[in-house]
C-alpha positions as semicolon CSV with decimal commas, in nm:
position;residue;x (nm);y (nm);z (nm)
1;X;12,393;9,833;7,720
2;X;12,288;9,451;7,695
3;X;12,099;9,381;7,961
4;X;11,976;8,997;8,120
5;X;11,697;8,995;8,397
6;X;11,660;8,658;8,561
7;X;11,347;8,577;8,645
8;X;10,995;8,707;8,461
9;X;10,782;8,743;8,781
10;X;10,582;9,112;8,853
11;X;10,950;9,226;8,919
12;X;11,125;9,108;8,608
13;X;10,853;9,226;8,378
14;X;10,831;9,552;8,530
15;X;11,254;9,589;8,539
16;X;11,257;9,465;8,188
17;X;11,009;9,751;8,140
18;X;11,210;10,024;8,314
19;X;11,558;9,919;8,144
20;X;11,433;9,917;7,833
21;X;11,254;10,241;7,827
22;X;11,598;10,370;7,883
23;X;11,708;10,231;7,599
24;X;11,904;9,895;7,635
25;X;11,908;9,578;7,459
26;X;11,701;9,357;7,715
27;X;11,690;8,973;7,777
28;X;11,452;8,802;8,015
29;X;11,542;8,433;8,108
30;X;11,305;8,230;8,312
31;X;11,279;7,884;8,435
32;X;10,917;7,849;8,418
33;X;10,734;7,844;8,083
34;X;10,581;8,096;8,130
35;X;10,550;8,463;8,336
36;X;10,435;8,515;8,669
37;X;10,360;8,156;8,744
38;X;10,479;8,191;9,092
39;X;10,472;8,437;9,420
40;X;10,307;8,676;9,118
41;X;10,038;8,380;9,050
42;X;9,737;8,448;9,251
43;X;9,863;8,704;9,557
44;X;9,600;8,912;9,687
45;X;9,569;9,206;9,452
46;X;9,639;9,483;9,654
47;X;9,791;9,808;9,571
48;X;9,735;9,962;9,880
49;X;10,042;10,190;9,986
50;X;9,956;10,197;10,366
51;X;9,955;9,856;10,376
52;X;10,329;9,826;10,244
53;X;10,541;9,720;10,581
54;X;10,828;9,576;10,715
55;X;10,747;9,244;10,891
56;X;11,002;9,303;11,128
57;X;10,822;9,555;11,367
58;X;10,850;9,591;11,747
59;X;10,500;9,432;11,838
60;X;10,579;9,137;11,577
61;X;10,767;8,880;11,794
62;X;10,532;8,878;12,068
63;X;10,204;8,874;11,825
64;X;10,399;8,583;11,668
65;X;10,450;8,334;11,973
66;X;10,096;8,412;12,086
67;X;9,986;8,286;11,720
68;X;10,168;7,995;11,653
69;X;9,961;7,751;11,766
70;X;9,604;7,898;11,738
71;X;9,314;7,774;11,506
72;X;9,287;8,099;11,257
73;X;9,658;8,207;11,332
74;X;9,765;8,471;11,068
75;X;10,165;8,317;11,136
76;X;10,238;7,971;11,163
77;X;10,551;7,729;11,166
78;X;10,526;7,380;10,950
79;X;10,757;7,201;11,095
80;X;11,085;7,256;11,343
81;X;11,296;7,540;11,208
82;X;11,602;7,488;11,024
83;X;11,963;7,632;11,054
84;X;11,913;7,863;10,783
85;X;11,525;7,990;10,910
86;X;11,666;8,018;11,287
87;X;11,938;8,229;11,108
88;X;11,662;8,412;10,936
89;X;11,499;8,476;11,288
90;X;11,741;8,618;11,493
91;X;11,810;8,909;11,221
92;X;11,444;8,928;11,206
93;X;11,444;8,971;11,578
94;X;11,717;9,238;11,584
95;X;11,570;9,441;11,261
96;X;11,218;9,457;11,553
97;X;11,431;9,723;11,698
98;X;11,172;10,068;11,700
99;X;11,433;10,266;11,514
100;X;11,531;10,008;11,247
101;X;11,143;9,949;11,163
102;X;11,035;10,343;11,180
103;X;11,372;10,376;10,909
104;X;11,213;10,091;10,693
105;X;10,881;10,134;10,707
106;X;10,909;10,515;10,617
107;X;11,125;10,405;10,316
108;X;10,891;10,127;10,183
109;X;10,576;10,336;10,248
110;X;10,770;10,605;10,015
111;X;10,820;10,329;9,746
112;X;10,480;10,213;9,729
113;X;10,338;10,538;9,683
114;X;10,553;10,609;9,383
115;X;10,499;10,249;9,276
116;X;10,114;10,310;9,258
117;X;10,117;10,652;9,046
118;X;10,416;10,464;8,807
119;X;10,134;10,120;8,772
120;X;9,843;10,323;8,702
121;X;10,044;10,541;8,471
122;X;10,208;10,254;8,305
123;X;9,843;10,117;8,277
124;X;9,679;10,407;8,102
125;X;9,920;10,516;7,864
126;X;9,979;10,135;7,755
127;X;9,625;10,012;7,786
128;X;9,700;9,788;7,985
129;X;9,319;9,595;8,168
130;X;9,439;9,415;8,484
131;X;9,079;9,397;8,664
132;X;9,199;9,686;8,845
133;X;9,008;9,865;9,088
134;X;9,001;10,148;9,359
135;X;8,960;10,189;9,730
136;X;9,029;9,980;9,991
137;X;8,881;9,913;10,352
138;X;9,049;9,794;10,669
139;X;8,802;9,587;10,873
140;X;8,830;9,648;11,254
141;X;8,587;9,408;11,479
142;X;8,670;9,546;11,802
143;X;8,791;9,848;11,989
144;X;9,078;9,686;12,083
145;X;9,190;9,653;11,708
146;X;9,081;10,049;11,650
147;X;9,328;10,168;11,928
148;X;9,602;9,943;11,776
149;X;9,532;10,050;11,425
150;X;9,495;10,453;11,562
151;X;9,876;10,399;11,707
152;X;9,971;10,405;11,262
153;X;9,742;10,642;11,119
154;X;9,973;11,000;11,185
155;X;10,270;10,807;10,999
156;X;10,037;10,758;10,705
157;X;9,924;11,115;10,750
158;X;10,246;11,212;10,773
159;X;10,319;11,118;10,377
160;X;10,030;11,242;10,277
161;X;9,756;10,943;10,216
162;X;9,427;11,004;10,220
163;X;9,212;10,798;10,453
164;X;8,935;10,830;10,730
165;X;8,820;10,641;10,994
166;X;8,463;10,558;10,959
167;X;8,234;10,359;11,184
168;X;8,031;10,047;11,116
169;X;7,708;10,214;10,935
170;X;7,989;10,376;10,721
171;X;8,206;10,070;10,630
172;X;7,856;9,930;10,479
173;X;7,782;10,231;10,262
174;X;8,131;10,187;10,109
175;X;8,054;9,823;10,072
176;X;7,671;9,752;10,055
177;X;7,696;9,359;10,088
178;X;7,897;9,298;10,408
179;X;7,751;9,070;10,682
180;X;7,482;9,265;10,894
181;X;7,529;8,996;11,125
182;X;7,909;9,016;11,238
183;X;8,037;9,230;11,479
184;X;8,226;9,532;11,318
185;X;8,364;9,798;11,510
186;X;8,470;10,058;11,258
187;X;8,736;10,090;10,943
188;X;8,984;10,295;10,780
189;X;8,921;10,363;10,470
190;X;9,164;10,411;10,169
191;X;8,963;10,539;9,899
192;X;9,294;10,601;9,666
193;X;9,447;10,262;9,716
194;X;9,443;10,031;9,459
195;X;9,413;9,706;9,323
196;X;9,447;9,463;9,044
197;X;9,531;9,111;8,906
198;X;9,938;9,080;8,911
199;X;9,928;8,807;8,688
200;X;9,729;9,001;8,373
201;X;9,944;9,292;8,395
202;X;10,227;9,096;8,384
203;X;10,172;8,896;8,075
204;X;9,997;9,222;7,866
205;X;10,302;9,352;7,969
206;X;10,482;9,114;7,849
207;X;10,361;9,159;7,496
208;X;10,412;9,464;7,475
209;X;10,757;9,489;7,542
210;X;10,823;9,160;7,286
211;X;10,689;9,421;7,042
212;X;10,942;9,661;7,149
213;X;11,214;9,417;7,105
214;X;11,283;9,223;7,454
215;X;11,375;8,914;7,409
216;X;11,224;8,630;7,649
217;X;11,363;8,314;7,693
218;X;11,098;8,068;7,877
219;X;11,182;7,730;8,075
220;X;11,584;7,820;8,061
221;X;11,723;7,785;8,386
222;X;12,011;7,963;8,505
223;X;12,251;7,754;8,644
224;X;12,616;8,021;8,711
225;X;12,703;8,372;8,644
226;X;13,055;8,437;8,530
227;X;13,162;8,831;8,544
228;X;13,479;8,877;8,414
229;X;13,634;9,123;8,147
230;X;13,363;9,413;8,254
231;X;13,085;9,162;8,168
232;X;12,895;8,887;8,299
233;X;12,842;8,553;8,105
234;X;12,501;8,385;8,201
235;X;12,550;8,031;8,135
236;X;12,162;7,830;8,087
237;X;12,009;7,526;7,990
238;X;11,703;7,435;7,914
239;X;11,431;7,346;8,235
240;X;11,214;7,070;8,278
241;X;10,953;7,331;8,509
242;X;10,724;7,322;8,209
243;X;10,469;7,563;8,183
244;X;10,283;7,343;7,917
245;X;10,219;6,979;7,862
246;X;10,575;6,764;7,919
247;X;10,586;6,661;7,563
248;X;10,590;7,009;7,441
249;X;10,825;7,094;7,677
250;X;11,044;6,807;7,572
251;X;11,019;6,893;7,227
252;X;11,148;7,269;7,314
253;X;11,401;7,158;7,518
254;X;11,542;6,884;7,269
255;X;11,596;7,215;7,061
256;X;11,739;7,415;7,274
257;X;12,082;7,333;7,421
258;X;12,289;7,476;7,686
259;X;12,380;7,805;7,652
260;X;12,605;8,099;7,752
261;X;12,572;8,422;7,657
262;X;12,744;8,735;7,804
263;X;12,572;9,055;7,859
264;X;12,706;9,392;8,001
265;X;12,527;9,347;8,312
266;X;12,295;9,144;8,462
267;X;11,991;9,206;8,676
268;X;11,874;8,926;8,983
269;X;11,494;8,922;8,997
270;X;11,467;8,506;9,077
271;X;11,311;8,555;9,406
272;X;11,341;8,245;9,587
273;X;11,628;8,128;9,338
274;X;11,861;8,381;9,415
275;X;12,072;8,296;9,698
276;X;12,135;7,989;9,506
277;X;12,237;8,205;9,200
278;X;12,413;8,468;9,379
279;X;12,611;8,267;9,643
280;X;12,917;8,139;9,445
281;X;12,983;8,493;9,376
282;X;13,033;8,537;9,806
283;X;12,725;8,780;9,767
284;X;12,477;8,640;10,091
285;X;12,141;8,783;10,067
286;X;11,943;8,606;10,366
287;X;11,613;8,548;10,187
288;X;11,294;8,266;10,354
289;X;11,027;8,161;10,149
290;X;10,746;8,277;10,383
291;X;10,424;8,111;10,231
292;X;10,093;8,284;10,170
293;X;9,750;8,131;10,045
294;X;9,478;8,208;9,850
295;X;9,177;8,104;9,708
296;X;9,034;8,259;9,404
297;X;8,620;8,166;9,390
298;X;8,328;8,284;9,096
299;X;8,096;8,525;9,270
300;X;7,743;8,403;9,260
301;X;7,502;8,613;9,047
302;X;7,124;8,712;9,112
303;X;6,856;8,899;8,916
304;X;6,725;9,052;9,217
305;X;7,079;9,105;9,386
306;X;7,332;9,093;9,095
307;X;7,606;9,199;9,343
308;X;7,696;8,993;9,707
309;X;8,023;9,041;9,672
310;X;8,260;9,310;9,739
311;X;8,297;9,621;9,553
312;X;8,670;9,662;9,636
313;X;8,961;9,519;9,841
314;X;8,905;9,464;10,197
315;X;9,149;9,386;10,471
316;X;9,055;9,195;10,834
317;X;9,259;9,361;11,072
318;X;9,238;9,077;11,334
319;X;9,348;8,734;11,060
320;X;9,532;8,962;10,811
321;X;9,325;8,822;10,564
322;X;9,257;9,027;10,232
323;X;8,949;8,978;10,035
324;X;8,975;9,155;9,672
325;X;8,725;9,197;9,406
326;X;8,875;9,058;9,047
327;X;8,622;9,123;8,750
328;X;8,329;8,873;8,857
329;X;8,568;8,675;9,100
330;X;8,617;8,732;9,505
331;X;8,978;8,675;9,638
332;X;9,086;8,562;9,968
333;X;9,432;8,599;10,065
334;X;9,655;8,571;10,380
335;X;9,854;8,354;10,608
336;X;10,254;8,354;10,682
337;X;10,385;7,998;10,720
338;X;10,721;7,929;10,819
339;X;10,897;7,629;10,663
340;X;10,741;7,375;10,441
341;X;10,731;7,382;10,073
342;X;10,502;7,570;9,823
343;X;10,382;7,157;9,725
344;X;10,177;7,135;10,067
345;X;9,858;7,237;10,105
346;X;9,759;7,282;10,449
347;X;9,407;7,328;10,591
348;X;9,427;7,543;10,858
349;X;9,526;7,828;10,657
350;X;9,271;7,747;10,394
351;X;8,987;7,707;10,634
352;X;9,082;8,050;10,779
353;X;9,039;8,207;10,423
354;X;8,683;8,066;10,412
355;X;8,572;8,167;10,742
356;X;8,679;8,511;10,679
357;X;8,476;8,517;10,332
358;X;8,174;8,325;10,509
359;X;8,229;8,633;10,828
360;X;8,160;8,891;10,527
361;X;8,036;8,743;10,267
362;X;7,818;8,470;10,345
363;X;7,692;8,274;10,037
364;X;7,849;8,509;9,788
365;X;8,068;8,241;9,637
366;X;8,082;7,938;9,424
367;X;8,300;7,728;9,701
368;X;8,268;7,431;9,488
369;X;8,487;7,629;9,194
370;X;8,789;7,726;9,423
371;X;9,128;7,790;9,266
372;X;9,379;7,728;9,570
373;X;9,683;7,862;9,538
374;X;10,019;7,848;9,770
375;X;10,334;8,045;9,694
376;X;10,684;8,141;9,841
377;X;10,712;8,532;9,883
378;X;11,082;8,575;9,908
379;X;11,164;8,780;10,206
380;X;11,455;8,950;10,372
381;X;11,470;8,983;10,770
382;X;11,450;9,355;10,806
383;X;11,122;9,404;10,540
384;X;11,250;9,651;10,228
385;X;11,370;9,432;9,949
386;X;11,749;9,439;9,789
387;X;11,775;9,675;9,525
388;X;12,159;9,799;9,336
389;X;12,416;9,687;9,278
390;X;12,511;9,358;9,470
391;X;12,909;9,444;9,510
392;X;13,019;9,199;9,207
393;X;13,085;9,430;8,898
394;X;12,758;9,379;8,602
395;X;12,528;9,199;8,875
396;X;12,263;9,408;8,997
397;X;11,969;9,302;9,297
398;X;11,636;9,356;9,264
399;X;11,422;9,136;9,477
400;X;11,359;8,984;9,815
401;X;10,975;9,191;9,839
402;X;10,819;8,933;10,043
403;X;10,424;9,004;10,083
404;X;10,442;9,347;9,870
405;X;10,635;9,230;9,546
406;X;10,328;9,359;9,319
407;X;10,292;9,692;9,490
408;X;10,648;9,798;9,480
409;X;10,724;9,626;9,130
410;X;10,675;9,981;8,941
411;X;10,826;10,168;9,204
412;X;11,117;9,944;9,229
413;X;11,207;9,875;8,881
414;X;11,214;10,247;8,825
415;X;11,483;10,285;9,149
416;X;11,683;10,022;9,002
417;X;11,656;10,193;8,644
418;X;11,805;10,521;8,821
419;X;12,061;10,346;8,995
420;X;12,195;10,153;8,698
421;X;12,204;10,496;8,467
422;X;12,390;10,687;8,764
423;X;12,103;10,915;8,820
424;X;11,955;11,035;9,095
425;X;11,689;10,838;9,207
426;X;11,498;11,092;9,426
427;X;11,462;10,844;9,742
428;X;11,745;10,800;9,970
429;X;11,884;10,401;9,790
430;X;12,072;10,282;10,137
431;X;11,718;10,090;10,315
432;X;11,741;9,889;10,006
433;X;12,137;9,848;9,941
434;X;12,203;9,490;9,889
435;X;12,533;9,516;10,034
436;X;12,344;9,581;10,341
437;X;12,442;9,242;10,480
C-alpha cells in the first residue's frame, strides 16, 4: 500500500517506521526543513512509563485555579481564554470525572510500557545512540507530597513497574550530587524508566529508513486532502518554514512546485496542524497547544569533582519540573501555559526552571550557555491521544500526545500499524478512537 504521513515529528518518524516494516511504500511530508524541529525539539527526555497521564484527572481543576496566579506555578494562562480554549476546558472538565481518568490513565500507562520495550528494542537492533539513559527519581520535599504521591503507587503496582519508595539518605545514593542543603522528604524511585534525546533518535532514524526506501519530502506544506475513488490525493506546495538559511530555502522552493499526489491512505501526525488539515473533511478533533519550556545548559566539569550534575532523570513532585541528564548536558523541563504562542518567551516559567536546577543542583551549570526552548504539545481534553482511523475512508489519526508524545511514539506507531493491517493490536483501541468525539 502507498502510504503518506504528514508531519516528521517523534510520531511521524516512528509511524513511518512501523508502516514500513510492514511493508508499504512510505512518504513523509513535512513543513519544516527538517525533522523534529518542534514539540519533539528539546522536551524533557523522559521515558518514564509511570509518569505517562491523562491531564484531565479529578484533583486537576482545583490544583489548577489554586496555581494560576502563583510565582513558580506549574499551570498558567497567557492571556484571557478564547472560544475555542474555553471549549477545550469544559471537555477537559467533564473528562476529570474519576471513572473517565481511571479508564485513560490505565490505557496510556499500558501504552507507554509497550512503547519503552518497542524504543529500546528499536534502539539496539538499529544502533541507534540517543544519549539514552536509565532510572528515574521522583523528588518529594514534604510529607504532604509523599501521601499524595502514595494515593498512585498500587495502580503502578498493579501493571507491574518496578519502583520503591526510598527516603532522603537514599534519593542521594541514587544521585550523589543533589543539594545537601534543601529540604527533601523522600522519592520514588524508577530504576527501569528511561530516557533519551527525542530529537537524535528521530533524525538517526530518519536515515535509516531513507536507506530503506522512505521517501521524505522537507518544507512541503500540506494545504487539502482529497479522498475519493478509494484513495486520498494530498495536494502540497512548497513552505517558506525553512529549516536552513532563506536563500536556500528559496532556491528549493523555486524548484519545487505545487504538488498533488494520491496515495492509498494517508496517515495525520501534524500535531498542532491537524485540525486545520482534518476539518474540511467534518472530522473535529479538539486539540490546544498547551506550551512547555525548557532549557538545555553544559554541565560544568572539575578534576576533583568531574560530576555535579545528575546521573539520571529527576522529577520535582511539587513544580512538575523534570531535570534529565543528556551526554554532558543537564535539562530542565516543565510548565503548562494556556494560550499564547510558541514565539513568546515568558519569564516566569523560565525562572522556575532555574530555581529548580539551582534547588538541586547548585552551580552545576554553565547558565551563561542556555538553549531556551518553547513548544506547543498538541493535546486532547480527556489525555490519550487519537489513534485509527478518523471516519473518512484512507485518512488515518495518529496524534494529539500532549506532554508524552516521545514516550508513546513506539508504542503508538506500532497500534496504528496493527490497526491499519486489520490485526489485532493486543490493547483494547477504543481510549484512543478518533471518532471518539
Amino acid at each position: 500500500m502507498k502510504v503518506a504521513v504528514i508531519g516528521a515529528g517523534i510520531v511521524g518518524v516512528t509511524s513511518a517506521h512501523a508502516l514500513r516494516a510492514d511493508g508499504h511504500e512510505v512518504t513523509v511530508l513535512e513543513r519544516r526543513g527538517s525533522v523534529a524541529t518542534e514539540s519533539s525539539f528539546a522536551n524533557a527526555g523522559f521515558l518514564a512509563p509511570g509518569y505517562v497521564t491523562p491531564w484531565a484527572a479529578p484533583h486537576m481543576p482545583r490544583k489548577v485555579l489554586s496555581q494560576l496566579f502563583a510565582r513558580d506555578a506549574a499551570v498558567r494562562l497567557a492571556g484571557v481564554p478564547g472560544p475555542a480554549l474555553l471549549g477545550w476546558l469544559r471537555r477537559w472538565l467533564r473528562a476529570c470525572a474519576p471513572a473517565t481518568y481511571a479508564r485513560n490513565r490505565d490505557a496510556m500507562l499500558r501504552l507507554a510500557q509497550d512503547s519503552l520495550a518497542r524504543t529500546r528494542s528499536l534502539a539496539a537492533d538499529l544502533h541507534i545512540d540517543y544519549e539514552q539513559g536509565r532510572g528515574a527519581l521522583v523528588l518529594l520535599r514534604d510529607e504532604r507530597e509523599v501521601a499524595q504521591v502514595r494515593a498512585g503507587l498500587a495502580l503502578l503496582a498493579d501493571a507491574g513497574l518496578t519502583f520503591r519508595v526510598v527516603d532522603a539518605a537514599q534519593c542521594r545514593t541514587i544521585e550523589p550530587a543533589l543539594e545537601e542543603a534543601t529540604a527533601l522528604q523522600a522519592g520514588v524511585h524508577h530504576p527501569d524508566a528511561g530516557l533519551g534525546n527525542c530529537r537524535q533518535f528521530a533524525h538517526q532514524l530518519k536515515s535509516l529508513l531513507q536507506a530503506d526506501g522512505v521517501t521524505f519530502h522537507l518544507q512541503r506544506d500540506v494545504a487539502r486532502l482529497e479522498p475519493q475513488d478509494g484513495g486520498v490525493t494530498v495536494h502540497h506546495a512548497p513552505s517558506d518554514l525553512h529549516g536552513d538559511s532563506a536563500l536556500e530555502g528559496a532556491a528549493r522552493n523555486a524548484a519545487e512546485p505545487p504538488r498533488s499526489d494520491r496515495f492509498d491512505a494517508v496517515v495525520c501526525c501534524a500535531a498542532i496542524g491537524a485540525p486545520a488539515l482534518l476539518s474540511p473533511l467534518r472530522v473535529r478533533l479538539p486539540l490546544q497547544p498547551v506550551y512547555g519550556y525548557s532549557v538545555t545548559l553544559p554541565l560544568r566539569q572539575f578534576e576533583a569533582y568531574p560530576d555535579m550534575g545528575p546521573r539520571a532523570a529527576l522529577m520535582d513532585e511539587r513544580y512538575k519540573v523534570a531535570i534529565t541528564r543528556l551526554g554532558d548536558r543537564v535539562r530542565i523541563a516543565g510548565s503548562a501555559e494556556l494560550g499564547g504562542s510558541a514565539t513568546e518567551l515568558r519569564d516566569a516559567p523560565l525562572a522556575t526552571l532555574y530555581r529548580v536546577l539551582e534547588d538541586w543542583f547548585p552551580g552545576a551549570a554553565r547558565p551563561g550557555q542556555a538553549q531556551t526552548w518553547k513548544g506547543a504539545r498538541p493535546m486532547l481534553p480527556d489525555g490519550p491521544p487519537a489513534i485509527g482511523p478518523s471516519g473518512v475512508p484512507g485518512v488515518w489519526l495518529n496524534t494529539g500526545h500532549g506532554s508524552s508524545g516521545w514516550a508513546l511514539a513506539c508504542g503508538s506507531a506500532r497500534l496504528l500499524a496493527h490497526l491499519m493491517a486489520g490485526r489485532d493490536p493486543g490493547v483494547d483501541p477504543a481510549a484512543f478512537s478518533p471518532r471518539r468525539w
